[in-house]
C-alpha positions as CSV (number, residue, x, y, z in Angstrom):
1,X,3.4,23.5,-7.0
2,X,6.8,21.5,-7.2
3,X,10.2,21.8,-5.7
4,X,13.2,19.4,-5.2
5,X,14.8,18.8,-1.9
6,X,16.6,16.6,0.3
7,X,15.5,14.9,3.5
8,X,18.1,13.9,6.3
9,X,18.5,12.0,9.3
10,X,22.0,13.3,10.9
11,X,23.3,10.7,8.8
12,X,23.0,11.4,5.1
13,X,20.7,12.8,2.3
14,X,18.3,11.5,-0.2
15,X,16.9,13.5,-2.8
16,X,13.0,13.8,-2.9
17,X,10.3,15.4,-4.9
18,X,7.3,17.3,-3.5
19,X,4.7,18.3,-5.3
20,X,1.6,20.0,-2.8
21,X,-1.5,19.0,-4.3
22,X,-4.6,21.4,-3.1
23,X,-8.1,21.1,-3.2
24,X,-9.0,24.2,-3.1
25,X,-9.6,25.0,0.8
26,X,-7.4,25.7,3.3
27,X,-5.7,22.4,3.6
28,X,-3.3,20.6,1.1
29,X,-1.2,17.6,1.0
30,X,2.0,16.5,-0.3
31,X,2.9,13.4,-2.4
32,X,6.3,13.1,-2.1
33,X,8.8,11.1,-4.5
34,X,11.5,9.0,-3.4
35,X,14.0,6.9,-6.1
36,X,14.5,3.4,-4.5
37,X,16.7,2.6,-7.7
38,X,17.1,4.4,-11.8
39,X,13.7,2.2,-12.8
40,X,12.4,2.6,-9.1
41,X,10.3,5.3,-6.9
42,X,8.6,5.4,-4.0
43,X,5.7,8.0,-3.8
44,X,4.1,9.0,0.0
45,X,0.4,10.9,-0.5
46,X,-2.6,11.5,1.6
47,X,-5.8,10.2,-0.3
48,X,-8.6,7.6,-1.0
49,X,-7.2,5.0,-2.4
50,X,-10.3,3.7,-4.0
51,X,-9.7,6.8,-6.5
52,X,-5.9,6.1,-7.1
53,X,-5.0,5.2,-10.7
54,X,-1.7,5.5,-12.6
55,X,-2.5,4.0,-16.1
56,X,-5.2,2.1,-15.8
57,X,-4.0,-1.0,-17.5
58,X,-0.8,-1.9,-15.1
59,X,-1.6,-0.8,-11.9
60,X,-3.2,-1.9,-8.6
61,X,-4.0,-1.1,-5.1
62,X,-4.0,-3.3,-2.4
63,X,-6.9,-4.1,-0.3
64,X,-5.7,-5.1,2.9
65,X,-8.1,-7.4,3.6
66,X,-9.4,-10.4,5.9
67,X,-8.7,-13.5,5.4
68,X,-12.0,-14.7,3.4
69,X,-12.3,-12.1,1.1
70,X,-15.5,-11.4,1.0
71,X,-15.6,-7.7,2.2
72,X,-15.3,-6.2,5.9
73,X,-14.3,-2.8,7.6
74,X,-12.4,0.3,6.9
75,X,-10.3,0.0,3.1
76,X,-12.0,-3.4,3.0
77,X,-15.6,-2.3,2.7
78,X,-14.6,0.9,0.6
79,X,-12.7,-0.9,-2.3
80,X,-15.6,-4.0,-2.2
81,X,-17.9,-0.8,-2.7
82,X,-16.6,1.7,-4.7
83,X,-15.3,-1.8,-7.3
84,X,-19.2,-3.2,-7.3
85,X,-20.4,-6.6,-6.7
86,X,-18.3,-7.5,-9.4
87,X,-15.5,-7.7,-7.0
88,X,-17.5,-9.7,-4.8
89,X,-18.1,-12.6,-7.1
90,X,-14.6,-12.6,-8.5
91,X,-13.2,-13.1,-4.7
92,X,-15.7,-16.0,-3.9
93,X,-14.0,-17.5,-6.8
94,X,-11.0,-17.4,-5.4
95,X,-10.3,-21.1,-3.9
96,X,-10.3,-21.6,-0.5
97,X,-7.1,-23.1,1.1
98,X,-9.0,-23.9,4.5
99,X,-12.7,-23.6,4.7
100,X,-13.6,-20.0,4.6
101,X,-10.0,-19.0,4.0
102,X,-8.6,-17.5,1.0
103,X,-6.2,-15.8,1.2
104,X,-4.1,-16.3,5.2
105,X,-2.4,-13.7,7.1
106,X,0.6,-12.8,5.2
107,X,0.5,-14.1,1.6
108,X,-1.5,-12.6,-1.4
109,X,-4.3,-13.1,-3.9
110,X,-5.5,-10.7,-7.1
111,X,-8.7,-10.2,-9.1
112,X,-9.0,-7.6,-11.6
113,X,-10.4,-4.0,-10.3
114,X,-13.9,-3.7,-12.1
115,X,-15.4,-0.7,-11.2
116,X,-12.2,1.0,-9.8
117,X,-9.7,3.4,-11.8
118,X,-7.0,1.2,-11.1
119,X,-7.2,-2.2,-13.3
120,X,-6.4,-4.9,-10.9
121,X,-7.4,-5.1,-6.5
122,X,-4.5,-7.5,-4.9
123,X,-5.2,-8.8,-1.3
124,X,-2.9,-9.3,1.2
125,X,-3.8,-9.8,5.3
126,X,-2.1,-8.1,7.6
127,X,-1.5,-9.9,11.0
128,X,-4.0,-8.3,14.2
129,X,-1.1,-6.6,16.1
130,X,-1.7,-8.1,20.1
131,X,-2.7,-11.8,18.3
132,X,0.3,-12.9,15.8
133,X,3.2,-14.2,17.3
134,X,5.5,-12.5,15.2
135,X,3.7,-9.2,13.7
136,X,6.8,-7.8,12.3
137,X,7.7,-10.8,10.2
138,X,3.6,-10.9,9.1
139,X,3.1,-7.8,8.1
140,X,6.4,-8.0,5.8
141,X,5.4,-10.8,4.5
142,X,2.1,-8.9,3.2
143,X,3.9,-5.9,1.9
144,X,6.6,-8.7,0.3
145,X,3.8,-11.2,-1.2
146,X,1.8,-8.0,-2.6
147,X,4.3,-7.0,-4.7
148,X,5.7,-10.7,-5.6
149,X,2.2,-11.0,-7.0
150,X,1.8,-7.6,-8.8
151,X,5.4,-8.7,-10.8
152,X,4.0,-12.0,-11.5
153,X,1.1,-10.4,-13.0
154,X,3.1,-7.8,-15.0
155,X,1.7,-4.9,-12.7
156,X,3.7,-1.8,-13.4
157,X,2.2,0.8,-10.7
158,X,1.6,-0.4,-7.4
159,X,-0.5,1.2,-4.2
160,X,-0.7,0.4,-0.6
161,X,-2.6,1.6,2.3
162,X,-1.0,1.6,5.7
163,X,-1.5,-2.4,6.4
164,X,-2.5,-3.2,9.6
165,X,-3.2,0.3,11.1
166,X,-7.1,0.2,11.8
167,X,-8.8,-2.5,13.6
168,X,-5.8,-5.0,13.6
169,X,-4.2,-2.0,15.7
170,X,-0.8,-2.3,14.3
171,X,1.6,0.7,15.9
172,X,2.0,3.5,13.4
173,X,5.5,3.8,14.0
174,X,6.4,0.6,14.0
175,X,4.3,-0.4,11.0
176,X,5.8,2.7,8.3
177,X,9.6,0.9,9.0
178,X,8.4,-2.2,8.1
179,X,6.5,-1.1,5.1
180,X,9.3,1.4,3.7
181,X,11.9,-1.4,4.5
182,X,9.7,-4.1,2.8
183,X,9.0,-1.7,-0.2
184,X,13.2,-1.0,-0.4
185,X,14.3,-4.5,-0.6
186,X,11.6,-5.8,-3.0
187,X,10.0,-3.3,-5.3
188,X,12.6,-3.7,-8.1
189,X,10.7,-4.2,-11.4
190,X,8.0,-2.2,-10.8
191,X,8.3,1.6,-12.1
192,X,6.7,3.2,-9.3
193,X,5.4,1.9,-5.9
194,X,2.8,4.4,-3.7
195,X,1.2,4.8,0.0
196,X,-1.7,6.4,-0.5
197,X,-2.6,7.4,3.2
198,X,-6.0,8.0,4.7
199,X,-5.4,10.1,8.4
200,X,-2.6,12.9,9.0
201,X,-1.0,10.6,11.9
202,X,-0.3,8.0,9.5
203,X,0.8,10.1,6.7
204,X,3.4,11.6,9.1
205,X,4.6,8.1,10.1
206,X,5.4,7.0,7.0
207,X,7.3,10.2,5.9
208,X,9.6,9.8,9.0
209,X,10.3,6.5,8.6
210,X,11.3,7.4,4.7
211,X,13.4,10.3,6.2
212,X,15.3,7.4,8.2
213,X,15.2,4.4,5.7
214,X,16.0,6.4,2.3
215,X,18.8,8.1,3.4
216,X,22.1,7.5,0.9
């Protein structure tokens, strides 16, 4: 089911898609377009990103990963997984800047997806919330490098879990205005840019702070 409507914030409108996707059960999610620019949108779904894909060929999802590489909790583990050891082998040829680092809190690597629906995997770290000096400034940094490296590498169709919002402990809140704000300011010259959002808490984050950030 699709409808067209218009989200607010007391001070403006800006037009939105919905489309409620159900499984078949009692519960059901929306993904949710917004247009950043006339070649630009921004797309807000609950899911698994490990099974995102939009063509196959020019898309990616970003792992938000650890600063080695090589695999770890949460997202991590599930794209090194559900990609195969492939993945694994491609990452620990990835050179290291420092010994056992590949890819440092902030910036961003990319290896091609393998076993995954989506073509190519691009890493990013986001910063551990009560450690980095400046988490705000990190964590756009990740979002900003991510899709400075999908453009780069002619990446079409890019998706992001919420970075920083598991283990690292990253305030929900705190962590959607950053990514929507991030997203905003740099996603020109990709056709379409996506959150693909695991738990209900962070789903709802994210589509406040697009309420907020999107408005005309």
């Amino acid at each position: 089911m699709e409808h067209r409507g218009a989200v607010a914030n007391g001070s403006g409108l800006s037009s939105a898609r919905v489309l409620t996707l159900s499984n078949g059960g009692d519960n059901s999610r929306e993904l949710v377009s917004f247009q950043l620019s006339p070649l630009t949108s921004l797309k807000i779904q609950k899911g698994d990103i490990t099974q995102w894909s939009a063509d196959g060929s020019s898309d990616a999802i970003v792992n938000p990963a650890n600063e080695g590489m090589l695999g770890g909790a949460g997202a991590d583990g599930a794209i090194h997984r559900a990609a195969g050891p492939e993945l694994h082998n491609a990452c620990y040829q990835v050179p290291e800047v420092r010994p056992g680092i590949r890819c440092p809190t902030g910036e961003a690597r990319i290896t091609p997806g393998f076993r995954l629906p989506a073509s190519h995997v691009i890493y990013t770290v986001g910063p551990i919330y009560d450690v980095d000096r400046n988490p705000r400034v990190s964590l756009g940094n990740a979002y900003r490098n991510s899709l400075r490296v999908a453009k780069e590498n002619n990446i079409q169709y890019a998706a992001f879990p919420a970075i920083s919002c598991g283990v690292h402990r990253y305030p929900y809140d705190e962590a959607a205005s950053v990514a929507i704000s991030t997203v905003k300011e740099f996603a020109d010259g990709l056709k379409e840019v996506h959150f693909v959002l695991f738990l209900d808490e962070i789903y709802d984050a994210w589509m406040k702070a697009a309420r907020e950030l999107l408005s005309d």
